[in-house]
GURO-478658 format. One line per 8 residues: for each residue x, y, z of N, C-alpha, C. Coordinates in Angstrom, 1 decimal, padded with zeros to 4 digits. Atoms other than C-alpha are relative to their C-alpha. Layout:
N
X,Y,Z,X,Y,Z,X,Y,Z; ...
end
This chain:
221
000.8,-001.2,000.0,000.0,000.0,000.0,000.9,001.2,000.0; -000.8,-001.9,000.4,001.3,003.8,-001.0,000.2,000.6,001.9; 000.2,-001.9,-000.8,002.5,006.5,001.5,-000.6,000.9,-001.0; 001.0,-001.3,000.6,000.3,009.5,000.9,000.4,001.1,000.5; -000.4,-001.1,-001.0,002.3,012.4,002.2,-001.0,001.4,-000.4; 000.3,-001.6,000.0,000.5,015.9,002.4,000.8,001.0,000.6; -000.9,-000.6,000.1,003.1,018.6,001.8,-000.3,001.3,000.3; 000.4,-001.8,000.2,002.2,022.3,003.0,001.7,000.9,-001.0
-000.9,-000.6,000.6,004.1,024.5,000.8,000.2,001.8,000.0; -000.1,-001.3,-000.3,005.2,028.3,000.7,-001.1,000.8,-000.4; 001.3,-000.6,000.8,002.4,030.7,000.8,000.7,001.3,-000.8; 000.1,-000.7,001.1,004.3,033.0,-000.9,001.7,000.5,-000.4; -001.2,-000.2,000.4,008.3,033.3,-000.2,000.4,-001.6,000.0; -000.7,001.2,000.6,009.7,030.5,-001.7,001.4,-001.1,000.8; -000.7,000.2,-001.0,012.4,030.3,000.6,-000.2,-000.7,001.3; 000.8,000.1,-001.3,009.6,029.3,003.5,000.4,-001.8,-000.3
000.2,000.7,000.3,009.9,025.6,002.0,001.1,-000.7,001.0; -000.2,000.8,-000.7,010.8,022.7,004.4,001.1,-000.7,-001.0; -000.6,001.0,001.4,013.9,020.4,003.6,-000.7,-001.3,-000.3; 000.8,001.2,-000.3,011.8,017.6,004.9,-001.0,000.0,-001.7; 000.6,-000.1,001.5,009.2,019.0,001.9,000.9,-000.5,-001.1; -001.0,-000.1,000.6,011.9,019.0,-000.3,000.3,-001.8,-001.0; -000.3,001.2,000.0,012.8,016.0,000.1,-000.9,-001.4,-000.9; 001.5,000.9,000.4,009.5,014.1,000.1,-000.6,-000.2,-001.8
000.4,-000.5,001.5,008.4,015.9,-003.5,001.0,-000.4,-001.2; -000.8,000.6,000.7,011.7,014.7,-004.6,-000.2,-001.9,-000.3; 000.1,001.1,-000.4,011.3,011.0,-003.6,-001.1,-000.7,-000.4; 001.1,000.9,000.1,007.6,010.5,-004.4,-000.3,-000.5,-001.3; 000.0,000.4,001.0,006.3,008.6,-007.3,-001.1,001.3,-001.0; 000.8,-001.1,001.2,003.7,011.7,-008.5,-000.7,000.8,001.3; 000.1,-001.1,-001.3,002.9,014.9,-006.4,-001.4,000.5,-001.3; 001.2,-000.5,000.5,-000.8,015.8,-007.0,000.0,001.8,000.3
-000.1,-001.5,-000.2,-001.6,019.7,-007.5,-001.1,000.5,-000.2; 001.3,-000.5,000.2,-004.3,022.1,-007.3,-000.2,000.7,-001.8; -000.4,-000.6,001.0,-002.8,024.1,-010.3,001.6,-000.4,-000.8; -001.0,000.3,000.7,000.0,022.4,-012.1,001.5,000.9,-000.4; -000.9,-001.1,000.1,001.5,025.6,-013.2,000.6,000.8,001.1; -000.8,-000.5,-001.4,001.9,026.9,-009.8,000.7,-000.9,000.2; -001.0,000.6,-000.3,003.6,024.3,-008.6,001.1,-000.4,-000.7; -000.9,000.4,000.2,005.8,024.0,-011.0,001.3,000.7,000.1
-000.9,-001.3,-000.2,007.5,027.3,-010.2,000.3,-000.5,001.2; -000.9,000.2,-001.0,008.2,025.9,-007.3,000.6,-001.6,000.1; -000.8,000.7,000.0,009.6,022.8,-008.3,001.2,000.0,-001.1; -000.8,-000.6,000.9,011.5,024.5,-010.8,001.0,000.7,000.8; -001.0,-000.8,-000.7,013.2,026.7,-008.3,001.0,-001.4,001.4; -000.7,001.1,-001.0,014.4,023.5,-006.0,000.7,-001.2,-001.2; -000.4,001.3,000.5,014.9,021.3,-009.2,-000.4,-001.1,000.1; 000.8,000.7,-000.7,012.5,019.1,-008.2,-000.5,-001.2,-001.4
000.2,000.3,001.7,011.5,016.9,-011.8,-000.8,-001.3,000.3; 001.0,001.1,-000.5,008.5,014.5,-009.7,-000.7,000.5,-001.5; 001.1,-000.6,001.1,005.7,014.0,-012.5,-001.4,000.3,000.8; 001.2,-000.1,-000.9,002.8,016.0,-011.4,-001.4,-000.4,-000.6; 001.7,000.2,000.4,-000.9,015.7,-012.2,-001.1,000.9,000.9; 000.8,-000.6,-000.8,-003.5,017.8,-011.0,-001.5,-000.5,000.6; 001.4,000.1,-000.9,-006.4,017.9,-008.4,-000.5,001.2,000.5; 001.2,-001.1,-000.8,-009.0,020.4,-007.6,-001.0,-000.1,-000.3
001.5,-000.4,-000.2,-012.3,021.7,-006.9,-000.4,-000.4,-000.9; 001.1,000.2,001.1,-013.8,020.7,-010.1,000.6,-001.6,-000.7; -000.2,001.4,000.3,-012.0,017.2,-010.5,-001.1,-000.6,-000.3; 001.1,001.0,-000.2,-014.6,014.3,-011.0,000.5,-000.8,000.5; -000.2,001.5,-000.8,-015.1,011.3,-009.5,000.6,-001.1,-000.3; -001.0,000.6,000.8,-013.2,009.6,-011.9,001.2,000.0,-000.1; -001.0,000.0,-000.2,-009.9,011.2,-011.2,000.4,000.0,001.4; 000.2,000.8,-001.5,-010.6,010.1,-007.3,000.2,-001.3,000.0
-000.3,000.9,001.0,-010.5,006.7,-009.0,000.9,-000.5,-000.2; -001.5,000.1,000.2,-007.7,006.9,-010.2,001.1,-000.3,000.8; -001.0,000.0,-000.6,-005.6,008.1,-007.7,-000.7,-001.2,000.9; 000.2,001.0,-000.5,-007.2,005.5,-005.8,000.4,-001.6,-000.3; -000.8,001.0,000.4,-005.7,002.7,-007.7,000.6,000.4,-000.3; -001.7,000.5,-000.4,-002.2,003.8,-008.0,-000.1,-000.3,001.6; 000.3,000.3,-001.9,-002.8,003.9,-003.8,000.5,-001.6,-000.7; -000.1,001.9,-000.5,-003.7,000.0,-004.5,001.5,-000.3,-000.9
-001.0,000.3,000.2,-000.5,-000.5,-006.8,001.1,000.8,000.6; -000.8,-000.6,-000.8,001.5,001.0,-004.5,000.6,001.7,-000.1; -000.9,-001.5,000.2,002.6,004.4,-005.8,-000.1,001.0,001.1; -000.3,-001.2,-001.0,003.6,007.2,-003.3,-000.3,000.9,-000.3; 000.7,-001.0,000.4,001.8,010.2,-003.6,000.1,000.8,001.0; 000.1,-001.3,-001.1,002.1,014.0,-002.3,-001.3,000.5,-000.3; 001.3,-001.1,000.3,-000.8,016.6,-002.4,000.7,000.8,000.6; -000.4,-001.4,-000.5,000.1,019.9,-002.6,-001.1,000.7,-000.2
000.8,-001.5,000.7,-001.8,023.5,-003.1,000.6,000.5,-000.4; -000.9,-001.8,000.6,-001.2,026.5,-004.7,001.3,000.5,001.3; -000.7,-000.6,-001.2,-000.1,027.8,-001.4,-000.7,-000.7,001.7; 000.6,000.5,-000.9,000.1,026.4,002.1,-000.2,-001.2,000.4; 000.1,001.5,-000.6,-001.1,023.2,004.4,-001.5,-000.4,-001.2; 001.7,000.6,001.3,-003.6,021.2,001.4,-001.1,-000.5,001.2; 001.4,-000.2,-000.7,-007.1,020.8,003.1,-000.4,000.8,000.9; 000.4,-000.9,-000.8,-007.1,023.6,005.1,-000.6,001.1,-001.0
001.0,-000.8,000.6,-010.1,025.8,003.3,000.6,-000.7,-001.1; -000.8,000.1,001.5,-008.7,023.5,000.1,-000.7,-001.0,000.0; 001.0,001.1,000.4,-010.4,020.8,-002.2,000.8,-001.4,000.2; -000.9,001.6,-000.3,-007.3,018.2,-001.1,-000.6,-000.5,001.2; 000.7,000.7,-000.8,-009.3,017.6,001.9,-001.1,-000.7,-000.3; 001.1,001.2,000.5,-011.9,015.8,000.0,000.4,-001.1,-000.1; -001.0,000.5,000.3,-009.2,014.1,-001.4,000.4,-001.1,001.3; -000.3,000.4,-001.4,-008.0,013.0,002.0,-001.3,-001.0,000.6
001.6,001.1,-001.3,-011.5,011.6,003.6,-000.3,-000.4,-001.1; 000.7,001.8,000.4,-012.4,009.5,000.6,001.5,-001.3,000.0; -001.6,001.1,-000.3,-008.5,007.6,000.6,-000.5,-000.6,001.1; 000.1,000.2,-001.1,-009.1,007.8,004.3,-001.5,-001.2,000.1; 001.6,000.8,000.4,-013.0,006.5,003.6,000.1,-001.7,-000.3; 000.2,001.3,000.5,-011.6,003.4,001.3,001.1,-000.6,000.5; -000.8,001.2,-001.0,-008.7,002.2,002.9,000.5,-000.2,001.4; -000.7,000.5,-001.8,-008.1,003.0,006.6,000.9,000.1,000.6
-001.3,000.3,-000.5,-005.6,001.9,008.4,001.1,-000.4,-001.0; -001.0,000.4,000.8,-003.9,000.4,005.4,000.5,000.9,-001.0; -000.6,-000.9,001.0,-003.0,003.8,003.6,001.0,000.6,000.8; -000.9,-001.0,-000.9,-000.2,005.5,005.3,-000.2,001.6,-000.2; 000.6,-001.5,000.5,-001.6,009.2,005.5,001.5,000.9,001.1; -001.0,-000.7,-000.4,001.7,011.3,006.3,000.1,001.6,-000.4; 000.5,-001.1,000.3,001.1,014.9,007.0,002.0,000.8,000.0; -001.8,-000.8,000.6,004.9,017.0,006.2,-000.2,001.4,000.4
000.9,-001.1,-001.2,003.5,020.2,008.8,001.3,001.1,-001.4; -001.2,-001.3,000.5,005.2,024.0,007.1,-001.2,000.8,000.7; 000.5,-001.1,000.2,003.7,027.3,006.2,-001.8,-000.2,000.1; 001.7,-000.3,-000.1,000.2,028.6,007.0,-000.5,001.0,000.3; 000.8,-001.3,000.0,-001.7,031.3,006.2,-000.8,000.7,001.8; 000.6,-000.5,-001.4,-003.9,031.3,009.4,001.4,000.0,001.0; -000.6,000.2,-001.6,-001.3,030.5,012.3,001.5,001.5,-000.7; -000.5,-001.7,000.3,001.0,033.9,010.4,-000.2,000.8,000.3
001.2,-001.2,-000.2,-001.2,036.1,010.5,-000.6,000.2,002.0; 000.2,000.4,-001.4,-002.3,034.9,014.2,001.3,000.6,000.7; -001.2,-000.1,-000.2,001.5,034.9,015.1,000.3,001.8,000.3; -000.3,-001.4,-000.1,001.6,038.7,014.6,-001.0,000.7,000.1; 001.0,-001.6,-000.4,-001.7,040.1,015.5,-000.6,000.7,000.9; 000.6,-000.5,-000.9,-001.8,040.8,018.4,-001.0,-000.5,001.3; 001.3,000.6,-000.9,-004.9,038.9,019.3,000.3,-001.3,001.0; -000.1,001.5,-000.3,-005.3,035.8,021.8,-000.3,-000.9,-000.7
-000.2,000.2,000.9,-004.8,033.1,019.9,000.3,-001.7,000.9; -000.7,001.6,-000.7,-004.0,030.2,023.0,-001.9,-000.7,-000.6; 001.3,000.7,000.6,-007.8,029.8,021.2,-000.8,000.4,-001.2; 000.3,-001.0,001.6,-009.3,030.6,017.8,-000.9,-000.6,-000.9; 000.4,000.0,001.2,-011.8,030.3,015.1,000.5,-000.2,-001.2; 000.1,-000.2,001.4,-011.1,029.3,011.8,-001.3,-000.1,-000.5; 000.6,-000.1,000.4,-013.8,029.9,009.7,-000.2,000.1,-002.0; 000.1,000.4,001.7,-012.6,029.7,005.7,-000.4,001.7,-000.6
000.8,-000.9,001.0,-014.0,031.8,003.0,-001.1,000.7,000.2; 001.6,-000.4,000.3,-017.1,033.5,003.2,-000.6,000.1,-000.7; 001.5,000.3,001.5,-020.0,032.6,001.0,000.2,001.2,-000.9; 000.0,-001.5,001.2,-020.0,034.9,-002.2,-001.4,000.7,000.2; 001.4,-000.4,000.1,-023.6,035.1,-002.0,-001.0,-000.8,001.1; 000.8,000.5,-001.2,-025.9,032.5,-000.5,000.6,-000.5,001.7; -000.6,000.0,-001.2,-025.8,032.4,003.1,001.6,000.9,000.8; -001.0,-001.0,-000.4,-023.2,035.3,003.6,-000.7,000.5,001.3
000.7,-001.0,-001.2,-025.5,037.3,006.3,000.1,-001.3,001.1; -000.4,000.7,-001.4,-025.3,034.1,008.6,000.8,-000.5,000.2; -001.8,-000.4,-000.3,-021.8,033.9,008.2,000.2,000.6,001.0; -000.1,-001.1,-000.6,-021.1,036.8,009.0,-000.4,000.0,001.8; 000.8,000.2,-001.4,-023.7,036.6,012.1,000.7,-000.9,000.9; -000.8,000.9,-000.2,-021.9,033.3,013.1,001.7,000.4,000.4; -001.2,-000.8,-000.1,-018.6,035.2,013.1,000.3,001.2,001.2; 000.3,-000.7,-000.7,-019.8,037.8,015.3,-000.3,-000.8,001.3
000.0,001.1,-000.9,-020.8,035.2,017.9,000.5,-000.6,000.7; -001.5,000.7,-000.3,-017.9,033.6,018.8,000.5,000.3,001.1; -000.5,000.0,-001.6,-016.3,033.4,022.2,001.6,000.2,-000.3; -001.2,-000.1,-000.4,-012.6,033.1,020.7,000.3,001.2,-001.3; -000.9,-001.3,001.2,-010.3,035.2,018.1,-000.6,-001.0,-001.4; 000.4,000.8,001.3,-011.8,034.2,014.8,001.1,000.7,-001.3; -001.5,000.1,000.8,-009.5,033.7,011.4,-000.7,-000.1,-000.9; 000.9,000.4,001.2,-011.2,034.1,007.9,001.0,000.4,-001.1
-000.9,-000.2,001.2,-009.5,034.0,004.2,-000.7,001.3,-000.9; 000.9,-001.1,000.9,-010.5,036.9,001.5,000.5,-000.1,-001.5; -000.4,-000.8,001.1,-009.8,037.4,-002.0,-000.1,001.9,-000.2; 000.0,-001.2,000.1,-008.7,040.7,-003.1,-001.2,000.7,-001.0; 002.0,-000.3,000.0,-012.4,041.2,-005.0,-001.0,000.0,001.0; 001.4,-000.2,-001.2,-014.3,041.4,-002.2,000.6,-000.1,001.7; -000.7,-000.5,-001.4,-012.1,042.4,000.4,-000.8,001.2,000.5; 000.4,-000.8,-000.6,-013.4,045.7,000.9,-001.6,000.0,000.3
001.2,000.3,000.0,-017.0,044.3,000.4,-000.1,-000.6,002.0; -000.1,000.7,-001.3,-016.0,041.8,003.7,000.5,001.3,001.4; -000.3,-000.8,-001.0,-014.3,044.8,005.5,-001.4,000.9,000.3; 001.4,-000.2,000.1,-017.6,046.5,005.0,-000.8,-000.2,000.8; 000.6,000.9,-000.8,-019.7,043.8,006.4,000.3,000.0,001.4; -000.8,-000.1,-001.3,-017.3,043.6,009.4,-000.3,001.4,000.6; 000.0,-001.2,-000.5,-017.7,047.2,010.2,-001.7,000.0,000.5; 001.7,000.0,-000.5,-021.6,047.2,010.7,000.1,-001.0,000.6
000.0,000.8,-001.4,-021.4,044.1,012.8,000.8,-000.9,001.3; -000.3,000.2,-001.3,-018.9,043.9,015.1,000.8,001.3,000.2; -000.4,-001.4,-000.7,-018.0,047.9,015.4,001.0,000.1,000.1; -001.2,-000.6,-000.5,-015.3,049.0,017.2,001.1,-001.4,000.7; -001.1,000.6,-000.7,-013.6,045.6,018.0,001.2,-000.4,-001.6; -001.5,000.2,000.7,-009.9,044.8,016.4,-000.1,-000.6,-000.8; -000.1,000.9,000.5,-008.9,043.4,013.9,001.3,000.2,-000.6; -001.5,-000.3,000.8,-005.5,042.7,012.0,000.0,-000.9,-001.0
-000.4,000.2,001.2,-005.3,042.3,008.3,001.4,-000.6,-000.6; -001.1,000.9,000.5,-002.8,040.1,006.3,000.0,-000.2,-001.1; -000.1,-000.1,002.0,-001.9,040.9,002.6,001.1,-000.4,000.0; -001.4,000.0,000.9,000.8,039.2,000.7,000.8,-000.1,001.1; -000.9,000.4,-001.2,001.9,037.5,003.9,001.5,-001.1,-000.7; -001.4,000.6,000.5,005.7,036.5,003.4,000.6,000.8,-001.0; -000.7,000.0,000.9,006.2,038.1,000.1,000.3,001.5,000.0; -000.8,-000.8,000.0,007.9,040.8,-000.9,-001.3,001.4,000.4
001.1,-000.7,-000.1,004.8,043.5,-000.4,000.0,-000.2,001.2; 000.9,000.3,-001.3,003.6,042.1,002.9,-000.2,000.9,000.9; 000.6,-000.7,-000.9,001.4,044.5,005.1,-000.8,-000.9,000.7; 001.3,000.1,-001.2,-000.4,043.8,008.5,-000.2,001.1,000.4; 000.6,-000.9,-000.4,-003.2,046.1,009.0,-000.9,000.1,000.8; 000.9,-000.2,-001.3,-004.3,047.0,012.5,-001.3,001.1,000.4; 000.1,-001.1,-000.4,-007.0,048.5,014.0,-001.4,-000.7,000.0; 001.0,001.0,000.1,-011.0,048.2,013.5,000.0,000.1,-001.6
000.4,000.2,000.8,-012.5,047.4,010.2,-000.2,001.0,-001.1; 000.0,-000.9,000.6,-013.6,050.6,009.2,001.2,001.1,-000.2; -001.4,-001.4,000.6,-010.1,052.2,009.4,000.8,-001.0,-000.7; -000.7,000.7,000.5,-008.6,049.3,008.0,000.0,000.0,-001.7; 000.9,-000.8,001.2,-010.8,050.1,004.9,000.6,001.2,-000.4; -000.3,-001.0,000.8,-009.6,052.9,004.2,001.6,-000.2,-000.6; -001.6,000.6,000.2,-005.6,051.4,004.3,000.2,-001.1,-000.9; -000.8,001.0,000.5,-005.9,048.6,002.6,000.2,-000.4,-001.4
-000.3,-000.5,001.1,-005.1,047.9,-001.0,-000.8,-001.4,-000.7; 000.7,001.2,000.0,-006.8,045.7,-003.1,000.6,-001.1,-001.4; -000.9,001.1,000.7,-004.3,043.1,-004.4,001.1,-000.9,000.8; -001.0,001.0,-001.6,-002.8,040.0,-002.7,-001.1,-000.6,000.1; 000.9,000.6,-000.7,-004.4,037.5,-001.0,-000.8,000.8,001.4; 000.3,-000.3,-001.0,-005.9,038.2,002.2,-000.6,-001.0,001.4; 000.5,001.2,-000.9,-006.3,036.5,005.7,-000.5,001.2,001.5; 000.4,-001.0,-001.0,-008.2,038.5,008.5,-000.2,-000.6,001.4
000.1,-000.1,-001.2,-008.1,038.1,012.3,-000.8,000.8,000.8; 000.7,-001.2,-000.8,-011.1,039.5,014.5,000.0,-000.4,001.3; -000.4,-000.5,-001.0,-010.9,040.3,018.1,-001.6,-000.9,000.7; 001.6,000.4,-000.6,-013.8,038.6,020.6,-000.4,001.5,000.3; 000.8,-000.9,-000.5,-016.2,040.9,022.1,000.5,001.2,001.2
end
């Protein structure tokens, strides 16, 4: 039966990468990806020459399948992301719980810990953090308002992801319902750009720019 390592990789300086990773991605028989092209920049920059294949969000059930029998003929397999630990807010955790689903004990599921958007951003903002919310994405559309609501609720430091399209929409949102408590902003964590921006929501808004990723930290009550 395969090892199945899952590899977090750099969210954005390249340099962030594990030798352990390194290593692994070198060694495996095919490193799965969300986007092929991204990751090849980063096995381009280590020399890296695994054959990849991709997996994401819009895969079918057919190339689950698949990877499911090399598993049974033994082949070693990574999952990576774009950026980051794979199944955290990522479609390689689907990935993960049907393997986990059809074989069990008999898959070796080997996680290869790095870089991570949330515990970054955490790391520098100030907030308590010995306890925390993650909470992902927020809906584009259906079910955004009890999101939101849900978010506001919360007893500990909550952690949400953004795209830079609808950042200032989400900073928005945030400002009508939780006021005047903190929060600290995270663009283009690691890379050469990188700002953290403190403060509440509505001053944050006015500072922040709208390009980059984004990872937001809010403040309990």
């Amino acid at each position: 039966m395969s090892d199945f390592f899952i590899v977090a990789t750099p969210i954005g300086n390249l340099g962030d990468m594990s030798e352990r990773a390194i290593a692994t991605l070198r060694d495996v028989d095919l490193i799965l990806c969300e986007d092929t092209r991204v990751t090849k920049k980063l096995l381009d920059y280590y020399s890296i020459k695994t054959r990849t294949q991709s997996y994401h969000q819009h895969s079918k059930i057919s190339k689950i399948d698949q990877i499911k029998e090399m598993v049974r003929d033994g082949k070693n397999i990574a999952l990576v992301s774009d950026a980051g630990t794979p199944g955290i807010s990522d479609p390689g955790g689907k990935l993960v719980q049907e393997l986990v689903k059809e074989f069990g004990d008999e898959i070796k599921t080997i996680p290869i810990p790095g870089p991570s958007a949330v515990t970054a951003l955490l790391s520098a903002s100030g907030l308590p953090s010995d306890k925390f919310i993650f909470m992902g994405f927020p809906p584009h559309k259906k079910g955004r308002q009890k999101f939101f609501k849900e978010l506001a609720d919360q007893k500990y430091t909550v952690v949400i992801y953004e795209s830079p399209h609808r950042i200032l929409k989400t900073l928005d949102e945030l400002a009508s319902i939780i006021a005047n408590r903190q929060i600290a902003v995270g663009r283009e964590l690691t890379k050469k750009f990188e700002t953290i921006y403190y403060g509440t929501a509505d001053k944050v808004k006015n500072q922040v720019k709208e390009k980059g990723e984004f990872v937001i930290a809010i403040s309990i009550k």
